[in-house]
N, C-alpha and C positions, 0 to 999 in steps of 0.2 A: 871661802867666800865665793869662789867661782863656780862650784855646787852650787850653790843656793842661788844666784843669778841665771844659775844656767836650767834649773829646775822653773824659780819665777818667768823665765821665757818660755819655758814647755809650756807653762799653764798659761799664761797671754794666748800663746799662736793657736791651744790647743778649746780656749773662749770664743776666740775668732774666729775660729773654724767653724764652731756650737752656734754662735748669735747668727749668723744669716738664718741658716735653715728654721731657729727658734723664733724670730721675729716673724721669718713667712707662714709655721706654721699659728702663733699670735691673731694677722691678719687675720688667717685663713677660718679663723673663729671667729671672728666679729660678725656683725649684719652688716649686709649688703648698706651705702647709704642709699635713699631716695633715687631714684634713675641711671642706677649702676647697674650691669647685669652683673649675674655670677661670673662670668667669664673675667669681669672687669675685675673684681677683686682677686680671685688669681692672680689675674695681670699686675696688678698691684703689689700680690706679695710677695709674686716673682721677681722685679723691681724691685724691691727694699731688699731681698735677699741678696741680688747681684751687688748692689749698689753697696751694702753694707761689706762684703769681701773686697769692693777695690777700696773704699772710704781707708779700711782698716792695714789694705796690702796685703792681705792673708795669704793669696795665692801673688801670682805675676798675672800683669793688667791684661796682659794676651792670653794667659789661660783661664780668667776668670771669661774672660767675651768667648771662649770658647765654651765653657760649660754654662755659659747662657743660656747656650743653645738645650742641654740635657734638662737645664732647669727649669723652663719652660715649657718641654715637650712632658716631662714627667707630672706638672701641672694642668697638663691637658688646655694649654692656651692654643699652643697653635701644633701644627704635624712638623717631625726633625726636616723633612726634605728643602717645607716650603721656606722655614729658616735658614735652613742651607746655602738655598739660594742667594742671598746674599753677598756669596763668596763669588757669584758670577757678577754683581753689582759694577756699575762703570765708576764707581769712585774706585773699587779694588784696583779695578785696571789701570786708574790715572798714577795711584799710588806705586802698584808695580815698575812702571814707567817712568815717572819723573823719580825715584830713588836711582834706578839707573845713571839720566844725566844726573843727580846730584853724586853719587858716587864718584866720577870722574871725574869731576871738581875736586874731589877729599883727596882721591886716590894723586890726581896730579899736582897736589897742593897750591892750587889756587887760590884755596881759600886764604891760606896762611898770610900771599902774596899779596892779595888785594887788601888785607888789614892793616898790615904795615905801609903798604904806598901810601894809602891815606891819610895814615898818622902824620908818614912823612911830607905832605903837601907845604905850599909855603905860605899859603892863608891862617896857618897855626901860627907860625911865628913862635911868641913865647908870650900867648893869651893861655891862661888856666880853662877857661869860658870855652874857645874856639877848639881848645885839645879834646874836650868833655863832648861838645856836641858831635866832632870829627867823629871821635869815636867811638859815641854812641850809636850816627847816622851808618856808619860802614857796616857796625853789629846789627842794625836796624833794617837796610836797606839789603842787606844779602840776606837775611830772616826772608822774606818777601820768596826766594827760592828755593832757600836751603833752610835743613830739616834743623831748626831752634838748638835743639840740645847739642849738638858739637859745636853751633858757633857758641852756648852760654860758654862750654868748656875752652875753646880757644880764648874769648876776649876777658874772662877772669881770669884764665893764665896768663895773659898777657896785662893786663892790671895788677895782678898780684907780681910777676916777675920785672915790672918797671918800680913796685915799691921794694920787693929787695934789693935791685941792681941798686937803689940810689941809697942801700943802709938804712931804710926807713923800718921802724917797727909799728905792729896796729896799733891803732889810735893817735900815732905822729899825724896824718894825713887826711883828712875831710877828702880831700881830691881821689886820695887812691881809693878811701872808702865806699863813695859816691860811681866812681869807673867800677866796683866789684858788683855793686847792684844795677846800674844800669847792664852790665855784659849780662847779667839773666833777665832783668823784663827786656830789654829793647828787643830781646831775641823773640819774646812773646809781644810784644806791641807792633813788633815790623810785621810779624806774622802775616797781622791782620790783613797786610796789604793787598797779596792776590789768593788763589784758590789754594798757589802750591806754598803757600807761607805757612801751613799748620794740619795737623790730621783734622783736628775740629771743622776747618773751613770745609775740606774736603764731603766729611758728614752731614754740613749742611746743608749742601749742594744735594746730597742722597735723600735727605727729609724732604728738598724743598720737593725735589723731582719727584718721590712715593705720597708725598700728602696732597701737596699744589699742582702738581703731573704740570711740571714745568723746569727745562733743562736749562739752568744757569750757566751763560756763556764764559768762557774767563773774561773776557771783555766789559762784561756787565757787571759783574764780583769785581773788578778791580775802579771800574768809575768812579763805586763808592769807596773801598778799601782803601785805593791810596791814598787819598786827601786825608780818610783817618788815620789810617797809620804814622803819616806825617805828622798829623794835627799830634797824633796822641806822644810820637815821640820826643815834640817839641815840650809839650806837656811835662812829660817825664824830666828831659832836662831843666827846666825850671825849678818846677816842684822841690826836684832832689838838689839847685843848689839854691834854693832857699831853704830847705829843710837842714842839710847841712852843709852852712858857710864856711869858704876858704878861712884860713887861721893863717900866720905870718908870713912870708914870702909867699905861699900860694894863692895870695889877692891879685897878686899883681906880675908875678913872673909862673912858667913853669917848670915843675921838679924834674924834668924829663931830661937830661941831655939829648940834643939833635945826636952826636954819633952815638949813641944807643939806640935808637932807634933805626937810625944806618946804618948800621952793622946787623940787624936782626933783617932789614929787608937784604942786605947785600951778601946773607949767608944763603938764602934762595938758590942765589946763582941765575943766569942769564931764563927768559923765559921758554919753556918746552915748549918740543909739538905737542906733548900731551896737554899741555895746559891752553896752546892754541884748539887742539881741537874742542877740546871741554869745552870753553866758551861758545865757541861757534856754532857746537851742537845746542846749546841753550839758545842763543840765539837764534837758532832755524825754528825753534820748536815756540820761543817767546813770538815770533813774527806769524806763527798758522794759529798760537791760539789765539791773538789776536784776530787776524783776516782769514781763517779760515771758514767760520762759516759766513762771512760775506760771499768768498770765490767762491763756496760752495751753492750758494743761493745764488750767485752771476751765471754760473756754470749750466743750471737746468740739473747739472748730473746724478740723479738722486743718490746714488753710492760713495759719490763725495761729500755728501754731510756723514756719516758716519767716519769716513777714513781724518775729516778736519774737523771732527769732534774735537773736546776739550781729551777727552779718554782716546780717541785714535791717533792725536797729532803725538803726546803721552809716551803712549806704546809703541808707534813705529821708528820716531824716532831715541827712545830710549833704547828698541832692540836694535837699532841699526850701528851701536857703538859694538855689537859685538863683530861686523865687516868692515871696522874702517880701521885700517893700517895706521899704527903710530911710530914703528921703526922695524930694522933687524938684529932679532938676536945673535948677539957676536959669537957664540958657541955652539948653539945647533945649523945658525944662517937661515932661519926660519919668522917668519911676520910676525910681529908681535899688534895684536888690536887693542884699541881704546879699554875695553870690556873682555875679560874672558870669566869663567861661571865662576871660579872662587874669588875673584873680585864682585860678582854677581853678586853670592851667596853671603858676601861681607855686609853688602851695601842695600840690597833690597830689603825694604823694613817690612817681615816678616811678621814680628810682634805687633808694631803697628796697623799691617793690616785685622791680622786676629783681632786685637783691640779695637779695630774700628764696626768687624764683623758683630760684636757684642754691642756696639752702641745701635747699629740700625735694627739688631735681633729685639731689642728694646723698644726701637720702634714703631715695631711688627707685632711686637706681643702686646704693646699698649692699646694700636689701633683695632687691632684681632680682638682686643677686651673691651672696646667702646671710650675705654677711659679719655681717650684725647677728646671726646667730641662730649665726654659727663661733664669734668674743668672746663671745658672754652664756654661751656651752658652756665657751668655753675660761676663761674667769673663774669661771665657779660649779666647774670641776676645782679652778684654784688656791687660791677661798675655799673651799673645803671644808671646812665644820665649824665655819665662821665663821658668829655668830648674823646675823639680817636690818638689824639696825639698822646693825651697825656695818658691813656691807656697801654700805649707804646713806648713812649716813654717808662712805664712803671714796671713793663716788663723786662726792657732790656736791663733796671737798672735792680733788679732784682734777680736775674740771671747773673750777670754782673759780679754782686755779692755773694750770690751763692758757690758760684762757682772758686770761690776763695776756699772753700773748706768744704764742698763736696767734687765730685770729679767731674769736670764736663763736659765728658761724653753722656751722664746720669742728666744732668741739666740741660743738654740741648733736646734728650731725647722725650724730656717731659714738656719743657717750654718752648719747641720749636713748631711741633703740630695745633701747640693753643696761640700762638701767636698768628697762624696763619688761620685759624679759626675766625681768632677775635677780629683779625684785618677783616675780613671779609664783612663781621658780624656789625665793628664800629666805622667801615668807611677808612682805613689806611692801608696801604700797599700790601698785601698780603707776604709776599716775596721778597720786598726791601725789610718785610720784621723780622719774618724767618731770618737772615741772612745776618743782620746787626745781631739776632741773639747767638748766633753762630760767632760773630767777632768777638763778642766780649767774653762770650766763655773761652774764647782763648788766651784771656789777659788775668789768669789767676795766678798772682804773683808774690801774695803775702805771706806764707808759708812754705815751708819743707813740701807737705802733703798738696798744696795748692798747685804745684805746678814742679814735674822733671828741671825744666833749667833753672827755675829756682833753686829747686835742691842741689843741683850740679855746683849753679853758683855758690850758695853758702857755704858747700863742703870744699871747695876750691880757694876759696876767698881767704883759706889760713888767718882767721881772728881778724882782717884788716876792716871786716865788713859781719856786723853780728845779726841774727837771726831777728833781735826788735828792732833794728835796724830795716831791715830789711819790708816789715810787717806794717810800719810806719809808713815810712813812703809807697811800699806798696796799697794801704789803704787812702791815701790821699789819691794817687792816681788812681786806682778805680774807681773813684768818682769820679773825675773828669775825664778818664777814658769812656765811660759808660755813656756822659753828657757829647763826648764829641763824637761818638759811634751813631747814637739816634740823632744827633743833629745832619751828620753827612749823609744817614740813609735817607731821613726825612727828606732832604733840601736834593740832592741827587735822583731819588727813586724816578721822579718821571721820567729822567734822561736816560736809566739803566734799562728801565722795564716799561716804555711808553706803552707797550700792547698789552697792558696787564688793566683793564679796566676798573677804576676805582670809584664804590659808590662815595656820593657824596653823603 
């Protein structure tokens, strides 16, 4: 039997492999449509071929954005170098940099720290309701700076190991079921919140500044992000305990013992300097990308906008952990720093950046083929007469959905250049649409395929929490995550981006 499975898997992986390049070459036969050049269709087929290898997982998501780049230049869309370049992009760099500080958060286990105090606050009490959002909001709210996938992994282990500690088996529990799904979306709905809440956000920052040639401050991505993030993760908690209701004592008491959960915070042990400095380094770096390019604009000094970049504040202070002193090692007597390179090499997300290099290579090869500017033409024909709002509206909440069942770095990279098209074309923010359709492709949470902490989650979740489970209230919140993303960019945009001139 295990032959025959294991042969049915040769011929899957080895379909997979076959349909990309067979669908681009498919394309690559059709006619041109109406006001597409040849180039565009390339561009297009080179697009469903990528898209069709991560959809599937044929390869790994970092090596498919790497051979984007072969697959595109072999198509003759664009030259390998100008692709390349890419790799020098200031998203790359923020990403090198803030993995750093977040690594030393992992590495000093803070993270651990601050999930447990929170559970343990005394505003819980022994409310079912107040444990749920506590800790949701902790999973939610450190999502905002750290990278989704290890908080999905911590807070369903920590869901799933409060429903065995108390002898519960799945399906005894609504409450522990409900804690297994929220620990993988809230890690994607907190995301949303600022630039370093998700690689997506990151990318759209990249689109806005290559298509709109305008540099999204974190200050301005967060005006609108937090309010949604909030909004959405308030959402979430509803939704999910109206979708599914507490059942016998957990209406009205919680299943948790308080020393359970005081014993998990008090095996910690008192707090480090490692985990002093981790903080503090996020907070030097949370405070310049805030005000740094204010000082920088106070200053006159033109080389300090670059250094109080959203990308130089990033870098400098993510490499400066590898000079600051956390103690002495008691055997050699020698410093030991915050950062040294195999903690480096653990924690810089390397994959993710490749990954992210394949979503702007996408954006290069679309615009290199006309195609972003054929769609924003051939959409503003179809909406014709349609007001700007609801325009915007249609697209976030069509990104939104898609990005459930396709990957959305594919979706941002298709829907990000026509949104800032159509802004321009029907009179709405160009920059607050880009930006919203960059949030909600981060909230694909209905499936395995939809979203890494999803998948972490359900594979985590040990039966407590099942995949229609999951699919369920993850379609209900995307619709109203979609609804509160274009309402906070709508309602915020003038405050974020006053100099961004809006026709009427």
């Amino acid at each position: 039997m295990s032959d025959i499975q294991d042969r049915q898997t040769l011929k899957s992986q080895i379909f997979n492999i076959l349909l990309g390049p067979a669908l681009c070459g498919l394309i690559l036969l059709l006619p041109a449509p109406d006001g597409l050049p040849p180039a565009g269709m390339r561009a297009i087929a080179g697009t469903v071929w990528v898209m069709t290898w991560w959809m599937f997982n044929t390869f790994s998501l970092a090596g498919t954005g790497l051979l984007a780049i072969a697959i595109y230049t072999l198509l003759g869309v664009a030259a390998p170098l100008e692709l390349f370049k890419n790799f020098g992009s200031f998203t790359i760099m923020i990403i090198l940099g803030s993995t750093l500080l977040i690594g030393a958060w992992t590495e000093s286990r803070f993270i651990q720290r601050y999930a447990y105090w929170c559970m343990n606050r005394p505003v819980v009490k022994d409310s079912p309701i107040r444990f749920l959002i506590l800790f949701g909001l902790s999973c939610g709210l450190l999502s905002m700076v750290v990278p989704n996938i290890p908080l999905a992994v911590l807070f369903t282990a920590i869901a799933v190991a409060t429903g065995e500690g108390l002898g519960l088996k799945p399906g005894q529990s609504n409450l522990i079921r409900v804690m297994c799904m929220v620990a993988g979306m809230a890690s994607c709905y907190g995301g949303v919140g600022t630039p370093m809440g998700g690689a997506p956000n990151l990318v759209t920052i990249g689109y806005v500044d290559k298509f709109a040639h305008y540099q999204v401050e974190f200050w301005q991505w967060s005006i609108i992000g937090i309010p949604a993030a909030i909004l959405c993760l308030f959402a979430l908690f509803f939704i999910a305990w109206l979708s599914f209701p507490s059942k016998g004592r957990e209406k009205t008491s919680l299943p948790v013992p308080k020393a359970y959960l005081e014993e998990k915070l008090r095996d910690l042990g008192p707090v480090s300097t490692y985990e002093h400095i981790a903080v503090v380094m996020m907070l030097i770096a949370l405070f310049f990308w805030i005000t740094g390019p204010m000082i920088a604009n106070a200053s006159g000094i033109k080389f300090l906008k670059g250094v109080f970049s959203v990308q130089g504040v990033s870098f400098m202070v993510g490499v400066a952990l590898f000079v600051i002193p956390r103690g002495i090692d008691r055997d050699s007597g020698k410093l030991i720093f915050a950062m040294d390179w195999p903690k480096a090499e653990k924690n810089i997300a390397w994959g993710v950046m490749c990954m992210l290099v394949g979503g702007l290579v996408i954006g290069d090869a679309l615009q290199a083929g006309g195609v972003d500017k054929w769609l924003a033409n051939l959409l503003a024909t179809w909406l014709n007469g349609a007001s700007g709002e609801w325009v915007w509206f249609a697209l976030v909440l069509i990104s939104a959905l898609l990005s459930q069942v396709l990957n959305n770095f594919a979706v941002m990279a298709v829907f990000t250049p026509i949104a800032i098209h159509l802004g321009n074309s029907f009179g709405f923010n160009p920059v607050a649409a880009a930006i919203s359709i960059g949030m909600v492709s981060n909230i694909g949470v209905m499936f395995p395929f939809s979203s890494t902490p999803t998948a972490v989650s359900i594979s985590g979740a040990k039966g407590f929490a099942t995949v229609g489970d999951y699919a369920r209230l993850g379609f209900l919140i995307c619709i109203a995550g979609a609804a509160i993303v274009f309402l906070c960019a709508w309602l915020l945009a003038p405050f974020a981006f006053p100099d961004i001139p809006v026709a009427g």
